[in-house]
Backbone as CSV, one residue per row, in Angstrom:
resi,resn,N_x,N_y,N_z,CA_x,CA_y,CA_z,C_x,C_y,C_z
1,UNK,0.791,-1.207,0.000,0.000,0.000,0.000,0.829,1.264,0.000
2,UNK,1.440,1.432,1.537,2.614,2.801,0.959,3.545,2.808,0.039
3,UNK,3.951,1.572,-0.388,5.053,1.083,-1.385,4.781,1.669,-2.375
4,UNK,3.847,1.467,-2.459,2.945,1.540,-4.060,2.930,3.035,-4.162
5,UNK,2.128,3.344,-3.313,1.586,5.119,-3.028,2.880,5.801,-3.017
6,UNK,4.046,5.136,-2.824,5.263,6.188,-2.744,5.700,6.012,-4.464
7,UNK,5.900,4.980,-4.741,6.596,4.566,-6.291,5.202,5.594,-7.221
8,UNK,3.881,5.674,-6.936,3.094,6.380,-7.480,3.437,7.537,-8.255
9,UNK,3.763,8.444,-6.694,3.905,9.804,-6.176,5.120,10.435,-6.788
10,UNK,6.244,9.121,-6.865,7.608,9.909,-7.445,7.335,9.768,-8.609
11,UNK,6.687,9.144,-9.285,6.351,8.998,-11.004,5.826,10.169,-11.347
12,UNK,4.639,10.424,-10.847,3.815,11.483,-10.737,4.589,12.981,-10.867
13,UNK,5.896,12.951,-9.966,6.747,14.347,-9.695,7.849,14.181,-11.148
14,UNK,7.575,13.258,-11.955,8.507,13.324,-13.046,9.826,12.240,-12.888
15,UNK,9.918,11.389,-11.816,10.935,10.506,-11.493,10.477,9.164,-12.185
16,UNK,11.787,8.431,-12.568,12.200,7.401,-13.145,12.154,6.521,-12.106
17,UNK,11.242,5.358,-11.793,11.198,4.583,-10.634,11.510,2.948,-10.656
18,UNK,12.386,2.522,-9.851,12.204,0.818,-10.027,11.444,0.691,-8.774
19,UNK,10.655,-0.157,-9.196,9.516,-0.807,-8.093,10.017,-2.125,-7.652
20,UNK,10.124,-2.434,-6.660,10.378,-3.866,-6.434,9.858,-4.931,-5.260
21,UNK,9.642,-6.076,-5.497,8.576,-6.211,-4.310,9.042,-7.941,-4.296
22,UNK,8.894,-8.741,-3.667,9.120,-10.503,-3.677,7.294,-10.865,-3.760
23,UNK,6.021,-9.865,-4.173,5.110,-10.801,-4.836,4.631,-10.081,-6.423
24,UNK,4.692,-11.476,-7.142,4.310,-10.747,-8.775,3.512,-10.302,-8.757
25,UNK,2.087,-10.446,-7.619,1.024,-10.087,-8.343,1.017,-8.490,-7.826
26,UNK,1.805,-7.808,-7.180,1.762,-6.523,-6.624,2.620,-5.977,-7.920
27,UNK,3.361,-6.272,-8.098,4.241,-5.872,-9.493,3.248,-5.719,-10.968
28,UNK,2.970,-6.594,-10.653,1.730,-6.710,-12.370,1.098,-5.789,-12.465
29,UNK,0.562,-5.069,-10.787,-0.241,-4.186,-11.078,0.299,-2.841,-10.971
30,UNK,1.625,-3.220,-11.360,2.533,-2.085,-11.845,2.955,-1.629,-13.233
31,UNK,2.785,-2.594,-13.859,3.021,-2.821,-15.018,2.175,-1.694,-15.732
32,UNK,3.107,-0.984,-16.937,1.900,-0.242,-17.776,2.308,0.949,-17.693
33,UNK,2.971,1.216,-16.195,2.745,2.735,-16.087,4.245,3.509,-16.502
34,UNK,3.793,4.737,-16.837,4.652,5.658,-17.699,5.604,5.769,-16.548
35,UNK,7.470,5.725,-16.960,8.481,6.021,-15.560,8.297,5.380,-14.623
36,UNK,7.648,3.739,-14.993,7.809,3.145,-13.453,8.079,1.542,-14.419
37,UNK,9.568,1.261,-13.598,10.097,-0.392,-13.859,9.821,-1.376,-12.551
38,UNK,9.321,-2.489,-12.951,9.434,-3.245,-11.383,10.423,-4.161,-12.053
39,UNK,10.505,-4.741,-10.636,11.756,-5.809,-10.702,11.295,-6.908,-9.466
40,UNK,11.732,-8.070,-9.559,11.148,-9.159,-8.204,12.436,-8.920,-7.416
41,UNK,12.529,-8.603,-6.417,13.171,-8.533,-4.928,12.906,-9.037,-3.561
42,UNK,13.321,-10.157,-2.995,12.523,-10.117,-1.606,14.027,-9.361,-0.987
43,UNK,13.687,-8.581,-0.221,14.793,-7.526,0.228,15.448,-8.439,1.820
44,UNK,14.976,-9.552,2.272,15.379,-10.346,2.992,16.451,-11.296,2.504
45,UNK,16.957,-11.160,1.160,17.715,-12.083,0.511,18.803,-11.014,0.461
46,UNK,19.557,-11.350,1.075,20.949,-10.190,0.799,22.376,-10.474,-0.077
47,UNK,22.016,-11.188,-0.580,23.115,-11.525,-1.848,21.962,-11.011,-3.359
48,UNK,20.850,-11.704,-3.045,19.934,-10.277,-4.390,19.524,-8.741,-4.219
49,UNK,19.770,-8.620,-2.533,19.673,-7.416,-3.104,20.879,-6.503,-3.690
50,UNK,22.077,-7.665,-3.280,23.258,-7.020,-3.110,23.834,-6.914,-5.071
51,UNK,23.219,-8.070,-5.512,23.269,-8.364,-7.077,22.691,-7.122,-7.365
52,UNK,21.229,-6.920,-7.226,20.139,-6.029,-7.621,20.953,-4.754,-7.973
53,UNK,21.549,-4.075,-6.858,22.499,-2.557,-6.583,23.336,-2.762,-7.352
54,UNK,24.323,-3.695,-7.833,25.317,-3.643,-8.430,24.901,-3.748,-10.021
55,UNK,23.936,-3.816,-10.637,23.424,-4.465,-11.671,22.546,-2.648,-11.619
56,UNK,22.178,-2.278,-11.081,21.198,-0.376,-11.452,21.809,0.190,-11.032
57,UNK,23.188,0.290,-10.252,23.650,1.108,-9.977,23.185,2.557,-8.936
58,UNK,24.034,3.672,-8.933,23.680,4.467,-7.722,22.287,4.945,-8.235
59,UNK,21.329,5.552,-7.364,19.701,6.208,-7.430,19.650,7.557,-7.113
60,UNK,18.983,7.790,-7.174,18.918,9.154,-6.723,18.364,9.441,-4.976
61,UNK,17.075,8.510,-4.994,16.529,8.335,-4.032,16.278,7.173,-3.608
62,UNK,16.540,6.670,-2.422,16.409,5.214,-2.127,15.024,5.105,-0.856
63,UNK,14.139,4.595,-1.689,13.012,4.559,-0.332,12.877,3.137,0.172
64,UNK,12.915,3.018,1.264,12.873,1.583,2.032,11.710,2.024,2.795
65,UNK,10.847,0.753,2.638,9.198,0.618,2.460,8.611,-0.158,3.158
66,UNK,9.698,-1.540,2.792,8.647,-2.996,3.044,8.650,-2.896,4.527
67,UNK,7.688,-3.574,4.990,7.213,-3.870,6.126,6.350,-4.611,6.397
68,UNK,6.141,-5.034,8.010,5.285,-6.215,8.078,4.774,-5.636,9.455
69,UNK,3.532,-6.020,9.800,2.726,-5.292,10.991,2.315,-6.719,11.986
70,UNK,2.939,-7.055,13.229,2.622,-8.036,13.849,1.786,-7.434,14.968
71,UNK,0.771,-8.347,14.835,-0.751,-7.616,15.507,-0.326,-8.429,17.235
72,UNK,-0.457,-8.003,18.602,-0.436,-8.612,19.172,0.326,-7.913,20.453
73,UNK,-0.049,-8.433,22.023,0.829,-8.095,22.810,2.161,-8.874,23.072
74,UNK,2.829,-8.431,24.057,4.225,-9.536,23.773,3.939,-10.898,24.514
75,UNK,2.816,-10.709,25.087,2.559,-12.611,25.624,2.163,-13.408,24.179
76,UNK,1.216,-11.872,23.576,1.398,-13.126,22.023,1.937,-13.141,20.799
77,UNK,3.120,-12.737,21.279,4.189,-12.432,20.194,5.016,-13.500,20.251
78,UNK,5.212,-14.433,19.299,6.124,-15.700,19.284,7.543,-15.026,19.255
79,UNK,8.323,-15.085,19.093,9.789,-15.444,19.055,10.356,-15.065,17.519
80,UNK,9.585,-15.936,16.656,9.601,-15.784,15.050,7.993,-14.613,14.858
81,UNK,7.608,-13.909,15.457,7.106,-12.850,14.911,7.575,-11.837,15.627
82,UNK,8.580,-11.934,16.262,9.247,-10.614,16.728,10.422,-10.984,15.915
83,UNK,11.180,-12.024,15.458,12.229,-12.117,14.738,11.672,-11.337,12.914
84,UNK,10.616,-12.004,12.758,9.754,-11.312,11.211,9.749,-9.839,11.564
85,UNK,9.664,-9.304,12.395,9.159,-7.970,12.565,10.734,-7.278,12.278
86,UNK,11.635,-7.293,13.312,12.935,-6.950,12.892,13.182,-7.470,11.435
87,UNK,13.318,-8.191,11.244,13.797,-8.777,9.641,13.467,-7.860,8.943
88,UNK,11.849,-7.947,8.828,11.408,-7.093,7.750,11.625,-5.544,7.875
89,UNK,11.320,-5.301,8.842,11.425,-3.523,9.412,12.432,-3.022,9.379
90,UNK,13.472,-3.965,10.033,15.020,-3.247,9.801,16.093,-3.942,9.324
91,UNK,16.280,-4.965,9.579,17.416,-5.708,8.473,17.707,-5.512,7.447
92,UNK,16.323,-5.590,6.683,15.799,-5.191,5.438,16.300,-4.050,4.870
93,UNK,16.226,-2.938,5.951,16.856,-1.234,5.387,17.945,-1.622,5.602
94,UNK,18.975,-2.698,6.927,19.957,-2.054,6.715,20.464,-2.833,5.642
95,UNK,20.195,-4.171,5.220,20.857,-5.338,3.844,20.458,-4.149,2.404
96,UNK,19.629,-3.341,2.239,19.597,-2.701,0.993,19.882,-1.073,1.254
97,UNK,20.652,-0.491,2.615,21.261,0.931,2.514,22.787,0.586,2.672
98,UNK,22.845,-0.575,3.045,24.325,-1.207,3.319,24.935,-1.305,1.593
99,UNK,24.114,-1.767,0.627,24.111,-2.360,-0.184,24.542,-0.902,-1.800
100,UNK,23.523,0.022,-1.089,23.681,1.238,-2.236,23.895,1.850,-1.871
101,UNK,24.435,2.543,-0.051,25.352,3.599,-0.022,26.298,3.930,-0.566
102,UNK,27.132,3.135,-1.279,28.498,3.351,-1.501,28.746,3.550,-2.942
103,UNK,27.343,3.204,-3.756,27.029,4.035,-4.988,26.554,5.279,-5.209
104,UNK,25.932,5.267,-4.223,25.211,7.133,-3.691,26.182,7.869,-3.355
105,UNK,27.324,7.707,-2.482,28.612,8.435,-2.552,28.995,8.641,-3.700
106,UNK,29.752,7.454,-3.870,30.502,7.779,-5.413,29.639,8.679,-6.862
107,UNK,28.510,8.447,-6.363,27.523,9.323,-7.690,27.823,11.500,-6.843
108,UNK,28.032,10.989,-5.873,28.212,12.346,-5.375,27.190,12.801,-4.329
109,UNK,26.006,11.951,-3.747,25.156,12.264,-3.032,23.812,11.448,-3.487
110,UNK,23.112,11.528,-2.098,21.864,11.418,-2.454,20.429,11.480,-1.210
111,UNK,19.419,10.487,-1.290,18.035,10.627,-0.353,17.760,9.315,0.037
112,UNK,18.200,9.083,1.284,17.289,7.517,1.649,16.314,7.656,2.290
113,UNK,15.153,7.468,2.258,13.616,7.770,2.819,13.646,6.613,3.820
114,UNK,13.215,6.268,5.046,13.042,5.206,5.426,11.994,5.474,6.036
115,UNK,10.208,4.340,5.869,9.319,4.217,6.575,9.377,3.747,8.028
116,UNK,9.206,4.256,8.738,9.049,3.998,9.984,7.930,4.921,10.599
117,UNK,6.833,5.036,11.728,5.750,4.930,12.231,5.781,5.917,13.360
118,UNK,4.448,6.430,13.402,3.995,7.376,14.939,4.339,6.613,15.865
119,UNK,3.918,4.954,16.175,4.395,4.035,17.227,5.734,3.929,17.405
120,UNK,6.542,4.375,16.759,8.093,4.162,16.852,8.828,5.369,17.266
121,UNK,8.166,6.706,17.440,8.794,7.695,17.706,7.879,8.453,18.368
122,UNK,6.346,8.519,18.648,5.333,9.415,19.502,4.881,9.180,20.472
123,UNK,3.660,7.621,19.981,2.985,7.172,20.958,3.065,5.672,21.140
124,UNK,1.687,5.458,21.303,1.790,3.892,21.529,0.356,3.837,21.502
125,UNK,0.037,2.587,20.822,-0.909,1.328,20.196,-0.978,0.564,21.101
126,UNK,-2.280,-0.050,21.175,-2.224,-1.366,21.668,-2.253,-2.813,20.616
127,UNK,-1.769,-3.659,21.158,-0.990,-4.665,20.581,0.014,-4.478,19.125
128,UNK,0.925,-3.658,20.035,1.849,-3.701,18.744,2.784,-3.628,19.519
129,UNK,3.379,-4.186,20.014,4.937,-4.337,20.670,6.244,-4.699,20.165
130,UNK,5.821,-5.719,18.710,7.303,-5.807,17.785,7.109,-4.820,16.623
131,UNK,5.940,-4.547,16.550,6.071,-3.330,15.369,6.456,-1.818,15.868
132,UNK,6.166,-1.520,17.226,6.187,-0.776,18.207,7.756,-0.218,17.698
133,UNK,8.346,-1.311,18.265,10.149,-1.611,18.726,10.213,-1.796,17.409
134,UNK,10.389,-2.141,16.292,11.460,-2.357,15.289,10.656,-0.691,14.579
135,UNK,9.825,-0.340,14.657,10.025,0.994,14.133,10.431,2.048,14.847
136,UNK,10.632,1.927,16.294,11.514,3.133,16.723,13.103,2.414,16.783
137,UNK,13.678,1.573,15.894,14.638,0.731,15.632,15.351,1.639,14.403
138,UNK,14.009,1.640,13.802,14.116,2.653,12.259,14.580,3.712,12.319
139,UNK,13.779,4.174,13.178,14.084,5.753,13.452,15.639,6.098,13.853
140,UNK,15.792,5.511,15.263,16.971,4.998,15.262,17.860,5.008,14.281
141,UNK,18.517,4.497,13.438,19.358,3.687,12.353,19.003,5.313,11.363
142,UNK,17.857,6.041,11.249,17.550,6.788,10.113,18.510,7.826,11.029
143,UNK,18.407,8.184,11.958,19.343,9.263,12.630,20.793,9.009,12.384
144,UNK,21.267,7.983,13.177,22.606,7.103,13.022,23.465,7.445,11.542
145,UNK,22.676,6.872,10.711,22.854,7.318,9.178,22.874,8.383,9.188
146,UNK,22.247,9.264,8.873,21.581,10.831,9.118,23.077,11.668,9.416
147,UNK,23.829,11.473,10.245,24.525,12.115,11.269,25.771,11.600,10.532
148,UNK,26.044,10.415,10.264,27.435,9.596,9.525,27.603,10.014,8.313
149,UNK,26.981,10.525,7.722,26.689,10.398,5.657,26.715,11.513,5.763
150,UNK,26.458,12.525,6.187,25.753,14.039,5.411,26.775,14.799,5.192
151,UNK,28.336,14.651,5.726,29.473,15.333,4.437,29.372,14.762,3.386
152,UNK,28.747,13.516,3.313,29.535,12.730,1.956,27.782,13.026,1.011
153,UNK,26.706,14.135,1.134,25.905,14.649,0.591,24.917,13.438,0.310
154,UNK,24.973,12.975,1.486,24.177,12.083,1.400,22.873,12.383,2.720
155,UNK,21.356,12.658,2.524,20.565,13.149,3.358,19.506,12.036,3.654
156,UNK,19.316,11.752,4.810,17.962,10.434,5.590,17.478,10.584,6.509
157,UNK,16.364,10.744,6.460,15.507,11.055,6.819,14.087,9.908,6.733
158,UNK,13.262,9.966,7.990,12.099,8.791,7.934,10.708,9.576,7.883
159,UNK,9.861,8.738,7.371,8.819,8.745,7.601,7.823,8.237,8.404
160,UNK,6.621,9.590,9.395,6.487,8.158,10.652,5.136,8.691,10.749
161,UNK,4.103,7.715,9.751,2.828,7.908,9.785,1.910,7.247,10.850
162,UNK,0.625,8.041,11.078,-0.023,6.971,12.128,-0.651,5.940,11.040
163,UNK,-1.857,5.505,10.815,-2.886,4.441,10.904,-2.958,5.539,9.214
164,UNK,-3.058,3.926,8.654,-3.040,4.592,7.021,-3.985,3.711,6.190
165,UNK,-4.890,3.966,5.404,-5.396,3.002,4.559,-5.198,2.412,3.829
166,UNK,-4.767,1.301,3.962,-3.655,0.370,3.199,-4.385,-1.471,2.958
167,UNK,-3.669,-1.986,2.329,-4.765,-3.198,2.314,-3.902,-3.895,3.449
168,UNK,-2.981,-3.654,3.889,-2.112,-4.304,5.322,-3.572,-3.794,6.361
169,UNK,-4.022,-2.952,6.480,-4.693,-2.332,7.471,-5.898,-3.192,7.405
170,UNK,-6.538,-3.129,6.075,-7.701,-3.999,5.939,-7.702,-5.551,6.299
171,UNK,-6.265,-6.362,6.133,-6.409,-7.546,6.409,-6.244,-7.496,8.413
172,UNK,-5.900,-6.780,8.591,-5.551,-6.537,9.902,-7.273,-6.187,11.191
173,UNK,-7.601,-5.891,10.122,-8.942,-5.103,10.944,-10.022,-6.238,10.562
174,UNK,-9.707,-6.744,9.763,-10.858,-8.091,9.004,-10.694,-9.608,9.993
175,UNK,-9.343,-9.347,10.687,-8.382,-10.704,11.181,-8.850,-10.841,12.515
């Protein structure tokens, strides 16, 4: 849903976009549109994403997106859905900013966007305790970066929305 709505939005402003996602059928319904390429990525695979960067080279803007929303308090948070939650939320940014920083330098600069959440930096939800924590994880890591890179004209900065209409939201509220 934001994935999409972001790859939209930069098309929309006149940008050249690769879309990339690990399901086809979210890609397909990418297909068609004017300034927008997809590509299959599961961004948990870090030797493709690491292929992926070396194969498109530096970007202009790098938005890290994917995410996964584990519904639940921590009595019912397994072990492997607090491990999924980190994976996806932050591993994820750092296996694909690890991966194209060092083309974004050498191009001379650039923008890493990273999604991360009102729960991760304002307030607090109920039952969200690994989504809670791996997005003020984000935030985290977006500063860290933020503070390390910005002689080398490189600028990051997050995004930290509340409650968004998304079809993540709909399966969530249906569940």
């Amino acid at each position: 849903g934001m994935g999409r709505a972001g790859a939209l939005a930069f098309v929309r402003e006149g940008a050249r976009v690769i879309a990339t996602d690990r399901d086809p059928k979210l890609l397909e319904a990418l297909q068609g549109i004017a300034g927008l390429t997809t590509r299959h990525l599961d961004v948990l695979d870090g030797p493709a994403v690491r292929a992926a960067v070396q194969e498109i080279g530096a970007v202009d803007v790098l938005f890290n997106c994917a995410g996964w929303v584990h519904q639940g308090t921590i009595l019912e948070c397994a072990e492997e859905d607090w491990d999924r939650s980190f994976d996806l939320n932050v591993r994820a940014m750092y296996v694909t900013t690890k991966a194209m920083l060092p083309q974004m330098i050498a191009a001379g600069g650039g923008v890493i966007i990273n999604m991360a959440s009102v729960l991760g930096q304002l307030k607090a939800a109920p039952n969200r305790v690994a989504y809670a924590a791996s997005k003020a994880a984000v935030a985290a890591f977006t500063r860290a970066l933020a503070i390390d890179h910005v002689r080398q004209n490189i600028r990051v900065n997050c995004v930290c929305p509340g409650t968004v209409d998304t079809p993540s939201l709909g399966e969530r509220i249906l569940a």
